[in-house]
C-alpha positions in Angstrom: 116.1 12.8 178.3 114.4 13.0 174.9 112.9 16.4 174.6 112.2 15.9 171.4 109.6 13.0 172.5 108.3 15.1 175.4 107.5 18.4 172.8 105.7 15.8 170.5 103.5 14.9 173.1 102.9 18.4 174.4 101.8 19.5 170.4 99.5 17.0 170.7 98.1 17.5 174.1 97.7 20.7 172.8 95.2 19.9 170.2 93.5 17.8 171.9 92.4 21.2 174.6 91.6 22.5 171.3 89.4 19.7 169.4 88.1 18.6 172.7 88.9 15.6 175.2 85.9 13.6 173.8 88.0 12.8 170.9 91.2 11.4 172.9 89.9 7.9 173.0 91.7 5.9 170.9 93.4 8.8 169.0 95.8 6.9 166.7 98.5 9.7 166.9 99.3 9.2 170.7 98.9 5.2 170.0 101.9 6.4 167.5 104.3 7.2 170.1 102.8 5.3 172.8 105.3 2.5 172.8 108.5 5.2 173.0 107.4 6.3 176.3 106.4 2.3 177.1 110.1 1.9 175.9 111.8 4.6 177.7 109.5 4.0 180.9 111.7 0.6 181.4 114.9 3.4 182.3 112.8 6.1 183.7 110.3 5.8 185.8 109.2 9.9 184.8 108.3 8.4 181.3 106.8 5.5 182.9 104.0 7.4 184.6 104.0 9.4 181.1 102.9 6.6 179.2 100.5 4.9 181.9 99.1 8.4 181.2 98.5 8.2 177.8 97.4 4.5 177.6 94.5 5.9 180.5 93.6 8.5 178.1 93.3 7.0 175.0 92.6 3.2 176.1 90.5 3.4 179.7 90.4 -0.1 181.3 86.9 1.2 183.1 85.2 2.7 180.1 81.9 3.4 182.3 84.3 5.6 184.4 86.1 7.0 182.4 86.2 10.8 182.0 88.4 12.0 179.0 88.6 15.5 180.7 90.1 14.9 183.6 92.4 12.3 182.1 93.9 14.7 179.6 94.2 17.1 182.2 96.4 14.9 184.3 98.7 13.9 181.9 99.1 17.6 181.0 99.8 19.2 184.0 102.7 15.8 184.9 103.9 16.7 181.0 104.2 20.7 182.1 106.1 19.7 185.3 108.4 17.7 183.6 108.9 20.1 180.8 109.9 23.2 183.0 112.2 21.3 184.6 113.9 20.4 181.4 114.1 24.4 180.2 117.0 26.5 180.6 116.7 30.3 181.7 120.3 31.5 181.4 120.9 34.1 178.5 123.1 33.0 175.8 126.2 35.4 174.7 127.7 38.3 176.8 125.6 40.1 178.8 125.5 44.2 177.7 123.0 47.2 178.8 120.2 47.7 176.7 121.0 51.2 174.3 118.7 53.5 175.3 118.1 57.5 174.5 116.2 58.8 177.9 113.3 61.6 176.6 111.5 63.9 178.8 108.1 63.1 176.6 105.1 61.1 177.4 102.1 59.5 175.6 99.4 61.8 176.9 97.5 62.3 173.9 94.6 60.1 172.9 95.4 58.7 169.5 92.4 60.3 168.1 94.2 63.3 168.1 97.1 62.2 167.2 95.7 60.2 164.2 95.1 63.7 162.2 99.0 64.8 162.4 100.5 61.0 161.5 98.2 60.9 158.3 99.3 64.9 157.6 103.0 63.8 157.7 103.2 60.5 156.3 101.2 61.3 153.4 101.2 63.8 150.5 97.9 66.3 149.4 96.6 69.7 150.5 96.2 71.4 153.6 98.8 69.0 155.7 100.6 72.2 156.3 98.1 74.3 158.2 97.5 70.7 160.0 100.6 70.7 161.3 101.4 73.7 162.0 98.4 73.8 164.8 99.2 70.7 166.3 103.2 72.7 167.0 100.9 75.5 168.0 98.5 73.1 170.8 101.9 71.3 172.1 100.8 67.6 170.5 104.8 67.3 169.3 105.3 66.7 173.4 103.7 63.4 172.6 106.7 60.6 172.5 104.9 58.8 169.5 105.1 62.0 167.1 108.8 62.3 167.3 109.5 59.9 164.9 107.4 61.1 162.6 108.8 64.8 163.0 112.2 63.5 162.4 110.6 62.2 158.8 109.2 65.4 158.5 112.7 66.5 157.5 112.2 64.8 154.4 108.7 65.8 153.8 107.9 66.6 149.8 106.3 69.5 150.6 109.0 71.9 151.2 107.4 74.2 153.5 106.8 71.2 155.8 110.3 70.3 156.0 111.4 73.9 156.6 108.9 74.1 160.0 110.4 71.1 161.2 113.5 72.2 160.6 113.0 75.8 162.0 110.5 75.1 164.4 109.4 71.0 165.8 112.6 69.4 165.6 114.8 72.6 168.0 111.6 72.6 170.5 112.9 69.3 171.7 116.1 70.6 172.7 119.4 68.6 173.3 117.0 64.9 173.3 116.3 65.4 169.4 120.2 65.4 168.6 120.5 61.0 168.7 117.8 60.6 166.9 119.2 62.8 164.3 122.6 61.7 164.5 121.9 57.8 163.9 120.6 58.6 160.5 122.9 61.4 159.3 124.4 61.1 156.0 127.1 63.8 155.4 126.9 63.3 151.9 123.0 63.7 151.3 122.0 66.2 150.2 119.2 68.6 151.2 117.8 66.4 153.6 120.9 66.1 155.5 121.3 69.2 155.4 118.4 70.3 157.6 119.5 67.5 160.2 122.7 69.0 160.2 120.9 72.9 161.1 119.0 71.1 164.0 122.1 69.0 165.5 124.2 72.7 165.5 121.5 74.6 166.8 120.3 72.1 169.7 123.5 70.3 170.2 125.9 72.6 171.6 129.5 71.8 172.1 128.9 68.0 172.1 128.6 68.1 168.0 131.4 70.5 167.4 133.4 67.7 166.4 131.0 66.1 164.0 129.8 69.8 162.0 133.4 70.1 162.0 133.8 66.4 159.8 130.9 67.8 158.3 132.6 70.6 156.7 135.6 69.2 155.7 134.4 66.5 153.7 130.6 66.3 153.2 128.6 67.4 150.7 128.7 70.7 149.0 125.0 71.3 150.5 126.3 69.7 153.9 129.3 71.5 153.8 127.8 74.9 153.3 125.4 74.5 157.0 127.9 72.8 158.2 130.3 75.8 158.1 127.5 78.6 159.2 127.0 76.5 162.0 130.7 76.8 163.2 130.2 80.6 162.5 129.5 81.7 166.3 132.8 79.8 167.3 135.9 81.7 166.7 138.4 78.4 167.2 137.8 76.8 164.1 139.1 80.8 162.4 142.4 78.3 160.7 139.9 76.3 159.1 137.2 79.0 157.9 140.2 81.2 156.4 141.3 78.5 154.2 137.7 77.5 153.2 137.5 81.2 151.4 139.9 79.5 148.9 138.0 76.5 148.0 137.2 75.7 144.2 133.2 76.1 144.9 131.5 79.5 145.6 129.0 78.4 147.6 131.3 76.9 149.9 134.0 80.5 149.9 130.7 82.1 150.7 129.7 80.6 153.5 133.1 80.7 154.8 133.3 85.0 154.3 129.9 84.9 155.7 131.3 82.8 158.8 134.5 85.3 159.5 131.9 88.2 159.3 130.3 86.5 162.5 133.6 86.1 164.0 134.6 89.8 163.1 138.2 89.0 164.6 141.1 91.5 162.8 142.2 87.9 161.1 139.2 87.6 159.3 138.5 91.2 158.7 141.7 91.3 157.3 140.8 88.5 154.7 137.2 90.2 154.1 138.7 92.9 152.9 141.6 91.4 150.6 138.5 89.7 149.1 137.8 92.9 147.6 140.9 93.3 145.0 139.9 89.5 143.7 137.4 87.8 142.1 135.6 87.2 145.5 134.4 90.9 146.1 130.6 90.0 145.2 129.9 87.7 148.1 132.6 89.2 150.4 130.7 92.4 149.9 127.3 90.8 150.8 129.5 89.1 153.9 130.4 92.6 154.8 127.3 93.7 155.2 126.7 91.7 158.1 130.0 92.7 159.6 129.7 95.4 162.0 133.5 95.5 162.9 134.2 99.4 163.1 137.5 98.8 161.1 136.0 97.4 158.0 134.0 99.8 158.1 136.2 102.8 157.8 138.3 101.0 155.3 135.1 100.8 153.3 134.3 104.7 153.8 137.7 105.7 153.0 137.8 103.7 149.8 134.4 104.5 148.5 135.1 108.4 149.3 138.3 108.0 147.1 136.6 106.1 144.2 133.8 109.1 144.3 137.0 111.7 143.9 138.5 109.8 141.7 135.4 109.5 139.4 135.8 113.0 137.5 138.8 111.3 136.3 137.7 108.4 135.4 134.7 110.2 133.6 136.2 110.3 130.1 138.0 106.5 130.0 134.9 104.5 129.7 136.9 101.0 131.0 137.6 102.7 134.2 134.6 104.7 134.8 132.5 101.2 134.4 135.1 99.5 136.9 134.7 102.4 139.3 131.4 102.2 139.3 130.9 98.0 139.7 133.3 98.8 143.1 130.9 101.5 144.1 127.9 99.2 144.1 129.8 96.6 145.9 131.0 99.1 148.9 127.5 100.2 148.6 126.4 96.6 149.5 129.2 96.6 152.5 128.4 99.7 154.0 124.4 98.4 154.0 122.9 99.7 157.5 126.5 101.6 158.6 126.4 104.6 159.6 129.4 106.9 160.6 130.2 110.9 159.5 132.7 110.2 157.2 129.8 107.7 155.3 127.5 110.8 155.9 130.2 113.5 154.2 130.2 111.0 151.5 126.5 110.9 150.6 126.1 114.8 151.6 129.0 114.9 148.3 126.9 112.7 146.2 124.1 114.8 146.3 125.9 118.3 146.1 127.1 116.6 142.4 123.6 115.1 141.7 123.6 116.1 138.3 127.4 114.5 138.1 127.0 111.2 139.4 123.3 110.8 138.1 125.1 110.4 134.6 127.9 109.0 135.8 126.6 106.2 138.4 123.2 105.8 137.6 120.4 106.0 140.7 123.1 103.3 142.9 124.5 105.9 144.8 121.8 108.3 144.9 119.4 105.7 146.2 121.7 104.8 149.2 122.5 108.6 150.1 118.4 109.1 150.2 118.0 106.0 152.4 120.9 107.4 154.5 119.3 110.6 155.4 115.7 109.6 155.6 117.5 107.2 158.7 119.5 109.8 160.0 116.4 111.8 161.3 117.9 115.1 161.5 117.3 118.6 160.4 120.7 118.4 158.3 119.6 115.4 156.5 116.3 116.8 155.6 117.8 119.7 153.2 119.6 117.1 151.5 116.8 115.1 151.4 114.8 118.3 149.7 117.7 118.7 147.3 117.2 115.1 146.4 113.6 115.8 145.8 113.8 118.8 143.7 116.1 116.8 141.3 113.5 113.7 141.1 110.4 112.8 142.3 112.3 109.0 143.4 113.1 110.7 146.7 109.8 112.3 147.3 108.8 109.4 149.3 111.8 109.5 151.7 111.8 113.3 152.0 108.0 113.2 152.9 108.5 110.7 155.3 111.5 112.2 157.3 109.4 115.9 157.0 106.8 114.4 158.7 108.2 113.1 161.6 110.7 116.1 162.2 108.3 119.2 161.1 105.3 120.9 162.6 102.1 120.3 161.1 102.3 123.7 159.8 105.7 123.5 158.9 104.8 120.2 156.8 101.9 122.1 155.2 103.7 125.3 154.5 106.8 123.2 152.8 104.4 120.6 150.1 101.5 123.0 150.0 101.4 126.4 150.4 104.4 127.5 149.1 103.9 126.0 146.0 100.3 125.5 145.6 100.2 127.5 142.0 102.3 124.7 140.8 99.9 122.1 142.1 97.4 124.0 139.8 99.4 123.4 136.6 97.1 120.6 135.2 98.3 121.3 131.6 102.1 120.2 133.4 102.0 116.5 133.3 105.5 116.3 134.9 103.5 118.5 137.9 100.6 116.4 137.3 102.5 112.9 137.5 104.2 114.0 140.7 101.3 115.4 142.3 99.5 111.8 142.0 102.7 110.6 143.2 102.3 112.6 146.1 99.4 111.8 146.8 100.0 108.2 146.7 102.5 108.7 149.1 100.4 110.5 151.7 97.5 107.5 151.3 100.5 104.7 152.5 100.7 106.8 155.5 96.8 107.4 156.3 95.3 104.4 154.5 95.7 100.8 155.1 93.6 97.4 153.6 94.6 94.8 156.3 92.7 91.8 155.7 90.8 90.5 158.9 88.9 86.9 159.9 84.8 87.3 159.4 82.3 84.2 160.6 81.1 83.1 157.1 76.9 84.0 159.4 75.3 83.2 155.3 76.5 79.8 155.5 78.3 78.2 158.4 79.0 80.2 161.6 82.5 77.6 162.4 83.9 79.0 159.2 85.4 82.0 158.3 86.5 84.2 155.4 89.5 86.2 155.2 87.8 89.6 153.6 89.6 93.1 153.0 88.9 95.7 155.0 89.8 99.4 155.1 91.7 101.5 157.9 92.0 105.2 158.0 94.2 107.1 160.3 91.7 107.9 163.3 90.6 111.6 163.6 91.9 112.2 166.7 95.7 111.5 165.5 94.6 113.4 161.9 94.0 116.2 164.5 97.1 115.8 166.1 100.1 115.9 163.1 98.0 117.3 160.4 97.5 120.9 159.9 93.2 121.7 159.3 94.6 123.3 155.9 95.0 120.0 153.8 91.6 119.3 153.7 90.6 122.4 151.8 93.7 121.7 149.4 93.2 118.3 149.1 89.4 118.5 147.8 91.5 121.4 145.6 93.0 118.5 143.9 90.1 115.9 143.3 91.8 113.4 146.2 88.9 111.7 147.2 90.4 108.9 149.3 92.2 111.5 151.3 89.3 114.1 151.6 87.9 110.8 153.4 90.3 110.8 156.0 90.7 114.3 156.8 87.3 115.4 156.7 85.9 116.3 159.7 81.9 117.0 161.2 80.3 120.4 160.1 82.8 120.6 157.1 80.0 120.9 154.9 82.0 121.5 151.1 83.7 117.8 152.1 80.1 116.4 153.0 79.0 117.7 149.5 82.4 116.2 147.8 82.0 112.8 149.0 78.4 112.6 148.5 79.0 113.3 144.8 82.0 111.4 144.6 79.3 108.1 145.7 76.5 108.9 143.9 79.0 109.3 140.8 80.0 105.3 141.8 78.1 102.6 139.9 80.2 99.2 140.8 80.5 97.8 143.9 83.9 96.4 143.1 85.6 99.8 143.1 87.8 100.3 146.0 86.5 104.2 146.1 83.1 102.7 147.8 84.1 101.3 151.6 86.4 104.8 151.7 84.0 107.4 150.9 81.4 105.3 152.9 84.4 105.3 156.0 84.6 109.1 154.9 80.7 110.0 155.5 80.8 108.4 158.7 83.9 110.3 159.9 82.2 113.6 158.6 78.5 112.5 160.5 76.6 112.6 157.6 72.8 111.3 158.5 73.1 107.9 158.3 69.8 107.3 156.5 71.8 109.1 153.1 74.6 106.5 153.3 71.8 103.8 153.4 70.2 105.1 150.2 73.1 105.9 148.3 74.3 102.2 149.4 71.0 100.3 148.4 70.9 102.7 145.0 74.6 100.9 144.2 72.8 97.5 145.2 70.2 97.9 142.7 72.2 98.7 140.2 72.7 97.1 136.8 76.2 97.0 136.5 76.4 94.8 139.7 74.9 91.8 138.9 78.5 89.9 138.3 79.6 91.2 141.5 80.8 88.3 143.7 81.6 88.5 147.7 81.1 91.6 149.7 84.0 92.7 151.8 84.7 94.0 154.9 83.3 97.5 156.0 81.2 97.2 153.2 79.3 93.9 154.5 79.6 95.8 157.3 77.2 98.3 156.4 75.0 95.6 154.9 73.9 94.0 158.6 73.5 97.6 159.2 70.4 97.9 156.9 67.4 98.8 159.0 64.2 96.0 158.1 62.7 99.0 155.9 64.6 97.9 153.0 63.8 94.1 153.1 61.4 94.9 149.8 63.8 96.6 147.9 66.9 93.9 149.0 64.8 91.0 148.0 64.3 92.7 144.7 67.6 93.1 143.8 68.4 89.5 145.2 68.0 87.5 141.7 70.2 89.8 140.4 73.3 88.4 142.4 75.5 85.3 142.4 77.9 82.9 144.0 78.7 84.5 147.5 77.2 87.8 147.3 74.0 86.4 146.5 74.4 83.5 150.0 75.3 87.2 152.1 72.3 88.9 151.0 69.7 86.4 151.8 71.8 86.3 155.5 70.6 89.9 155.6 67.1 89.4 154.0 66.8 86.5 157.0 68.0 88.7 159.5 65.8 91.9 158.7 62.7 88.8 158.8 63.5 87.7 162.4 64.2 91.5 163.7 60.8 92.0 162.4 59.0 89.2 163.3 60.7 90.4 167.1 58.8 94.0 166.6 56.0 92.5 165.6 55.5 90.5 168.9 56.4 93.3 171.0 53.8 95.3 169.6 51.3 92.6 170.1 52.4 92.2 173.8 
């Protein structure tokens, strides 16, 4: 049966529903191929009644009758017929299951949400990040049509994009991500691949042994280098990680020492160690660190106790002094976070010799032996840690910190204070003077913070929000607690007005007096003095109607015209201004710009509507 024929006829059947059946009669393409159906119909009677078909539709013998619509609708409903009988359905080639990768996720998200994250990670510009990063946060990566697109993510321009997926998207999928990774893994790309590999090791357990294994034979260096972390955790592949400390690239013995520090068997201890007496002992030191096998350690003790005996020797032959000290700093590095007695002896030696090893070493060793002790949090450590302080004023820090947590509040006192309060007094001294300021510094990190918090931007759009810097004092009640009631006295002794803020206390009238000349001394707004001595007047109860007036006398000063955004407690204070000030604050408004200006009109506005609300009142 011509097919062929049959098609032709159906095209233009097909038009015909299209243009309309009014415009069958006589059309002279089915006259065309008329007399092939007439011609075949003497064989077949199927394309006899096909062409008694056409000849009705396009040449009617009853043209009053006729009705084009139902003619052409006949002939295509016989031509249909015929036509699916002529079809075949069977599938050509072998027959095979479909690939498929089952996934746990679903479409549930309407793609108006959805729209936001595509367009973050499939283009390039600002803020995509923070996009992203809430749509992890809200769960939208559970949507099926986003994994793609977090696979890309990988590859993402922005680095800090490709890192979260990496660290964060891709591993919340679990084992399901792993095929979609694998299928377009490169083991020699570069970074890119690089971060696919992280993902398949971390998600892919046992299953992708084999291929971070190929990995890290012969991928790329960058490849090879995750590849071999990733084997880390798995002791089994020790042969291969041993002879990977003896490649030709660094980056590649590194990983490898960093590897057998995981693995901590007495194999690749053993080999950490001999890296010490070659060229390796930088990164093998650095590997050692994060080794907390018991044997390397002790090896490392031992050897860095014999290097500090030996140094007295060494002293006078400048080639080996220099050599003795480079080991020191690297069994410094390996003995990072150890602790055992023999390490302790070792330090307690080093700061017995301080004045040796000071010249001899440098601050290396000393350093370590004060971050020892200040760890060690016991009564033993703290005299060395005094020693270290009497030598320099580096170790204050650590000696203050460990005294405070193992002494009495009068104890504490008695030891920075009291017993040498005459040498506090020494202003002529600047050596006294420049650690006393250092002190003080160091008590303020332990009283005084400046966190940064999340304000509603109330002078322009409530849905916004600023990040503005606040201040945090140590609250009275624990100031009470670990703080002996003599450091206030002192402390306004030695003009420290941010810490006479803190420890102040109600009814301690010479502090109230301080700090109330300490503020009206202030003329900018920008100095950080301002929101503590404020904090300070509060703590000490000082009638709030003097803070006010010392505050608005700042506002309406001069020197703060340029001033830009105010911050934390001290915007604070400002929606704390009582409606009596509204004349002197809109004053003082022109004066202001940018954000500053925006914040006090909020106020201005807000005293108006607290006092149009009194106003009614009263009238009721």
């Amino acid at each position: 049966m011509s097919t062929a024929l049959l098609q032709e006829l159906h095209q233009e059947l097909r038009r015909l529903y299209i243009a309309g059946s009014d415009l069958a009669l006589g059309d002279y393409r089915l006259k065309r191929i008329l007399p092939q159906f007439q011609q075949l119909g003497e064989r077949s009677p199927i394309f006899k009644r096909l062409g008694e078909g056409i000849t009705a539709l396009i040449e009617p013998a009853d043209t009053q009758s006729y009705q084009s619509a139902e003619q052409l609708q006949d002939l295509g409903l016989l031509l249909t017929s015929v036509l699916r009988t002529q079809g075949t359905t069977a599938p050509q080639g072998d027959l095979r299951s479909i690939p498929n990768r089952p996934v746990s996720l679903s479409t549930y998200l309407s793609y108006r949400k959805l729209a936001a994250v595509e367009e973050a990670l499939s283009t390039t510009g600002s803020n995509r990040y923070e996009v992203v990063v809430q749509a992890f946060e809200e769960g939208m990566f559970r949507d099926l049509r986003l994994l793609d697109p977090a696979v890309r993510a990988l590859q993402d321009p922005y680095s800090e994009i490709a890192e979260f997926a990496m660290q964060k998207i891709l591993p919340a999928y679990g084992a399901e991500v792993v095929p979609y990774l694998i299928d377009g893994f490169n083991p020699m790309g570069g970074r890119v691949e690089s971060r696919k590999l992280h993902v398949i090791g971390q998600v892919g357990g046992e299953e992708v042994l084999d291929l971070i294994f190929q990995a890290a034979e012969s991928g790329s260096e960058e490849v090879r280098v995750t590849a071999i972390r990733l084997l880390a955790p798995h002791s089994s592949y020790e042969p291969a990680l041993l002879s990977w400390t003896k490649d030709k690239k660094k980056s590649i013995r590194e990983a490898a020492y960093q590897a057998l520090a995981t693995i901590k068997t007495d194999t690749a201890v053993e080999r950490i160690y001999e890296a010490f007496a070659g060229k390796d002992i930088e990164i093998a030191a650095e590997a050692a660190a994060k080794c907390n096998a018991e044997e390397l350690t002790v090896r490392f003790v031992r050897d860095l106790s014999t290097e500090i005996q030996q140094a007295p020797v060494y002293k006078d032959d400048k080639k080996k002094a220099e050599a003795s000290c480079i080991k020191m700093k690297h069994y410094l590095t390996a003995l990072e976070g150890k602790r055992s007695d023999a390490l302790y002896e070792v330090f307690a030696e080093v700061t017995r010799q301080y004045a040796f090893f000071i010249s001899y070493a440098g601050l290396d060793l000393l350093d370590a032996a004060a971050y020892y002790f200040e760890q060690d949090n016991s009564l033993d450590a703290l005299k060395n840690l005094h020693i270290l302080e009497q030598h320099n004023t580096r170790y204050l820090s650590h000696a203050f910190r460990s005294s405070f947590r193992q002494l009495t509040p009068s104890q504490l006192y008695e030891h920075y204070v009291h017993s040498v309060r005459n040498k506090w007094k020494m202003k002529t001294n600047k050596e006294t003077q420049k650690k006393l300021q250092q002190f003080i510094s160091i008590i303020e990190q332990q009283v005084i913070s400046y966190p940064y918090q999340s304000y509603a931007n109330l002078w322009s759009s409530q849905e916004e929000t600023s990040l503005l810097r606040k201040v945090e004092l140590m609250p009275a009640e624990q100031v009470a607690q670990q703080w002996d009631v003599r450091w206030l006295d002192w402390l306004i002794e030695v003009d420290a007005a941010h810490l006479v803020c803190v420890f102040t206390r109600p009814g301690h009238t010479v502090s109230q007096s301080f700090m109330v000349e300490k503020l009206q001394g202030m003329k900018e707004l920008r100095h950080q003095s301002i929101e503590v001595l404020l904090l300070g007047l509060e703590r000490a109860e000082v009638d709030v109607s003097i803070r006010w007036e010392m505050l608005m006398n700042l506002l309406e000063h001069k020197r703060n015209s340029s001033f830009y955004v105010f911050e934390g407690h001290l915007l604070e204070y400002l929606y704390q201004l009582p409606f009596a000030f509204q004349d002197r604050l809109a004053a003082i408004m022109p004066n202001y710009r940018y954000t500053a200006r925006e914040q006090l009109q909020y106020v201005w506005n807000t005293m108006e509507d607290k006092k149009q609300e009194a106003y009614a009142i009263d009238s009721v």
